[in-house]
C-alpha positions as CSV (number, residue, x, y, z in Angstrom):
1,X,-27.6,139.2,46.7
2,X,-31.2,139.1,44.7
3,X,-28.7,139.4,41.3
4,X,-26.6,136.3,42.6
5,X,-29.3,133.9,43.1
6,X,-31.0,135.2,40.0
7,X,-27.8,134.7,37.9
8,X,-27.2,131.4,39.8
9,X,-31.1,130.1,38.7
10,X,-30.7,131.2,35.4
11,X,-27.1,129.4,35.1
12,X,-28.3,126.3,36.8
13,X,-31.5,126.3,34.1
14,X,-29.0,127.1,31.3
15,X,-26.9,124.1,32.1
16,X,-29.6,122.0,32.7
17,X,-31.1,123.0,29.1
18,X,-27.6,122.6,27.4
19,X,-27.1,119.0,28.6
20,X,-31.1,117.4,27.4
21,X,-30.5,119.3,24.3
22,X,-26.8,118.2,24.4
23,X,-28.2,114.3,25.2
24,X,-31.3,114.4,22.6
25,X,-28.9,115.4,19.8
26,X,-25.9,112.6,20.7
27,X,-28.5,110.1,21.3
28,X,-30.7,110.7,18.0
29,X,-27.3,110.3,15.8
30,X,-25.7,107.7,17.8
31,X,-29.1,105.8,17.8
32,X,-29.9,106.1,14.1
33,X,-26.4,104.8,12.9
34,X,-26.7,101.8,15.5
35,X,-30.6,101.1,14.3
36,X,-28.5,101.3,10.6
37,X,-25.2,99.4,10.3
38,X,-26.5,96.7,13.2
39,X,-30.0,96.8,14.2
40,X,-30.4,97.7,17.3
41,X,-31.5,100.6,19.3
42,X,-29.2,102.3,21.9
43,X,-31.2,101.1,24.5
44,X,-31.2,97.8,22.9
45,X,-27.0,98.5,23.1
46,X,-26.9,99.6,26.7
47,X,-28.8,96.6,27.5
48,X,-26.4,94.2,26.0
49,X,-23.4,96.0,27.4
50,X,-25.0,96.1,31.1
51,X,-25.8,92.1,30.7
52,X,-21.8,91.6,29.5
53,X,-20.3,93.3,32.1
54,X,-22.7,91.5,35.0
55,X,-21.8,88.6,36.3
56,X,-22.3,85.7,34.6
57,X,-23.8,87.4,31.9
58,X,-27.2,88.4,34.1
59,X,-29.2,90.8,35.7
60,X,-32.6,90.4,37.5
61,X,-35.0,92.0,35.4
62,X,-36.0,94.9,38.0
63,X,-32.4,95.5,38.2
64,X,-32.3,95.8,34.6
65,X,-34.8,98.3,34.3
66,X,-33.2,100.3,36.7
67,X,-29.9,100.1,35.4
68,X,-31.5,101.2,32.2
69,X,-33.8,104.0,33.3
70,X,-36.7,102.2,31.8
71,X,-40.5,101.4,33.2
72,X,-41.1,97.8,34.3
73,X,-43.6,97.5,31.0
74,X,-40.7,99.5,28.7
75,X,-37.7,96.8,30.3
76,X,-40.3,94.0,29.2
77,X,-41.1,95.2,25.5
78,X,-37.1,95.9,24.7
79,X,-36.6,92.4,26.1
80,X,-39.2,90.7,24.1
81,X,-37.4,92.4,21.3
82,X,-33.7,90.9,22.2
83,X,-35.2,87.7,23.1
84,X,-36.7,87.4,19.7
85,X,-33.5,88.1,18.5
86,X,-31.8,85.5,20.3
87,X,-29.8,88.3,22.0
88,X,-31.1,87.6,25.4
89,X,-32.8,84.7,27.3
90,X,-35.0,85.0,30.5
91,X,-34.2,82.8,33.1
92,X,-36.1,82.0,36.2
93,X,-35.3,82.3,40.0
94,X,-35.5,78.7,41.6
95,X,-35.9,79.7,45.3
96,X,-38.3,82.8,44.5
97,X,-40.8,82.2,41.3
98,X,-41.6,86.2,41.4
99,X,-38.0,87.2,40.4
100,X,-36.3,86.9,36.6
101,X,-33.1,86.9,35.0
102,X,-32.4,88.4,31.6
103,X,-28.7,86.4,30.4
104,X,-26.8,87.4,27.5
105,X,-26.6,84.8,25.1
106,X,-23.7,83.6,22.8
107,X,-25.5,85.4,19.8
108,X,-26.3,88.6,21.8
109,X,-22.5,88.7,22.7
110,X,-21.2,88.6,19.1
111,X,-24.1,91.2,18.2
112,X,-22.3,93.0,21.5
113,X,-18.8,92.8,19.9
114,X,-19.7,94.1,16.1
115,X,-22.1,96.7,17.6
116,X,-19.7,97.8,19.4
117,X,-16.5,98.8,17.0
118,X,-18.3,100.9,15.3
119,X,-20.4,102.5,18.4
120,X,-17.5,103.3,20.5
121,X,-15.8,104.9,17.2
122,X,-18.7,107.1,16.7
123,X,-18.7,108.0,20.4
124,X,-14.9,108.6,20.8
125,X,-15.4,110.8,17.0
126,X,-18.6,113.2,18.5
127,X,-16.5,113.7,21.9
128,X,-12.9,113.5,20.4
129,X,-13.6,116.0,18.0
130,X,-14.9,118.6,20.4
131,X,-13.1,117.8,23.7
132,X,-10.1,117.3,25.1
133,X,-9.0,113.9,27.3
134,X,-8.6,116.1,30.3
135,X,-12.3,117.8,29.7
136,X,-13.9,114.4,29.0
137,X,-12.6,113.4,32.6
138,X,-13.7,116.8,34.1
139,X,-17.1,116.1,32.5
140,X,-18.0,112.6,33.6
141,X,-17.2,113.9,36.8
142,X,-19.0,116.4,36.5
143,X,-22.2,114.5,35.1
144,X,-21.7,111.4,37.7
145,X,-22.7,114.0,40.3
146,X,-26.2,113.7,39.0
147,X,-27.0,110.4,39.4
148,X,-29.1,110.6,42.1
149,X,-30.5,106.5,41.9
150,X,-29.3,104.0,44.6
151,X,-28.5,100.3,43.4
152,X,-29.9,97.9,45.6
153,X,-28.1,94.2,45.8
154,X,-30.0,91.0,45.8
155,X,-29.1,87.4,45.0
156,X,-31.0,84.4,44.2
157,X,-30.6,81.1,42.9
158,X,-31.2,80.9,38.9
159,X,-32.5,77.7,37.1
């Protein structure tokens, strides 16, 4: 029994140091090629694509931060930077002044669209190359499981 649970800690801290050096890695090269041909950052990226797929465009900025695993102060400086850009707008709450939108705008969605030919072909070339279709589905299974964050939903009137 002792041997079990000893080979079952070391495997469960063997996996667990496989996949942050496994992320590190894919996120340094796929970062550094974005920050290249297109800059932006991956989070910058992720940011975009979480705005696009929202509806109309917009997240509250809390949400945001959650969706991207970010600090309120780290969601506000990678904002500045896509606001600066023209990639993003904020937009204010009418019926509660404490709560902001972040919108995609009409540039950030054409940064979104170039960004993301070449992104998704570097993606699809680092997993392609090393996994199968059927092992890519048993692994975002297998990697949803961790997700251990609930989403809460809101809804307020935007200026």
């Amino acid at each position: 029994m002792t041997s079990q649970l000893l080979t079952s800690q070391g495997s469960a801290v063997d996996a667990f140091v496989a996949l942050v050096r496994a992320s590190v890695s894919a996120t340094r090269g796929l970062s550094a090629e974005l920050q290249e041909e297109h800059g932006l950052t991956i989070n910058d990226y992720e940011c975009l694509l979480k705005l696009s797929h929202a509806e109309g465009g917009q997240l509250r900025r809390v949400d945001l931060s959650r969706e991207l695993l970010l600090t309120p102060s780290g969601i506000t400086r990678l904002l500045e930077g896509l606001e600066s850009a023209g990639f993003v707008e904020r937009k204010n709450c009418s019926s509660d002044a404490r709560v902001a939108y972040a919108a995609l705008t009409p540039a950030g969605r054409v940064k979104l669209k170039e960004a993301g030919r070449s992104h998704v072909a570097s993606i699809r070339e680092l997993f392609g190359g090393r996994f199968s279709d059927e092992e890519l589905t048993t692994l975002a299974a297998l990697l949803e499981r961790l997700e251990t964050e609930p989403h809460e939903e809101e809804s307020c009137t935007i200026e």
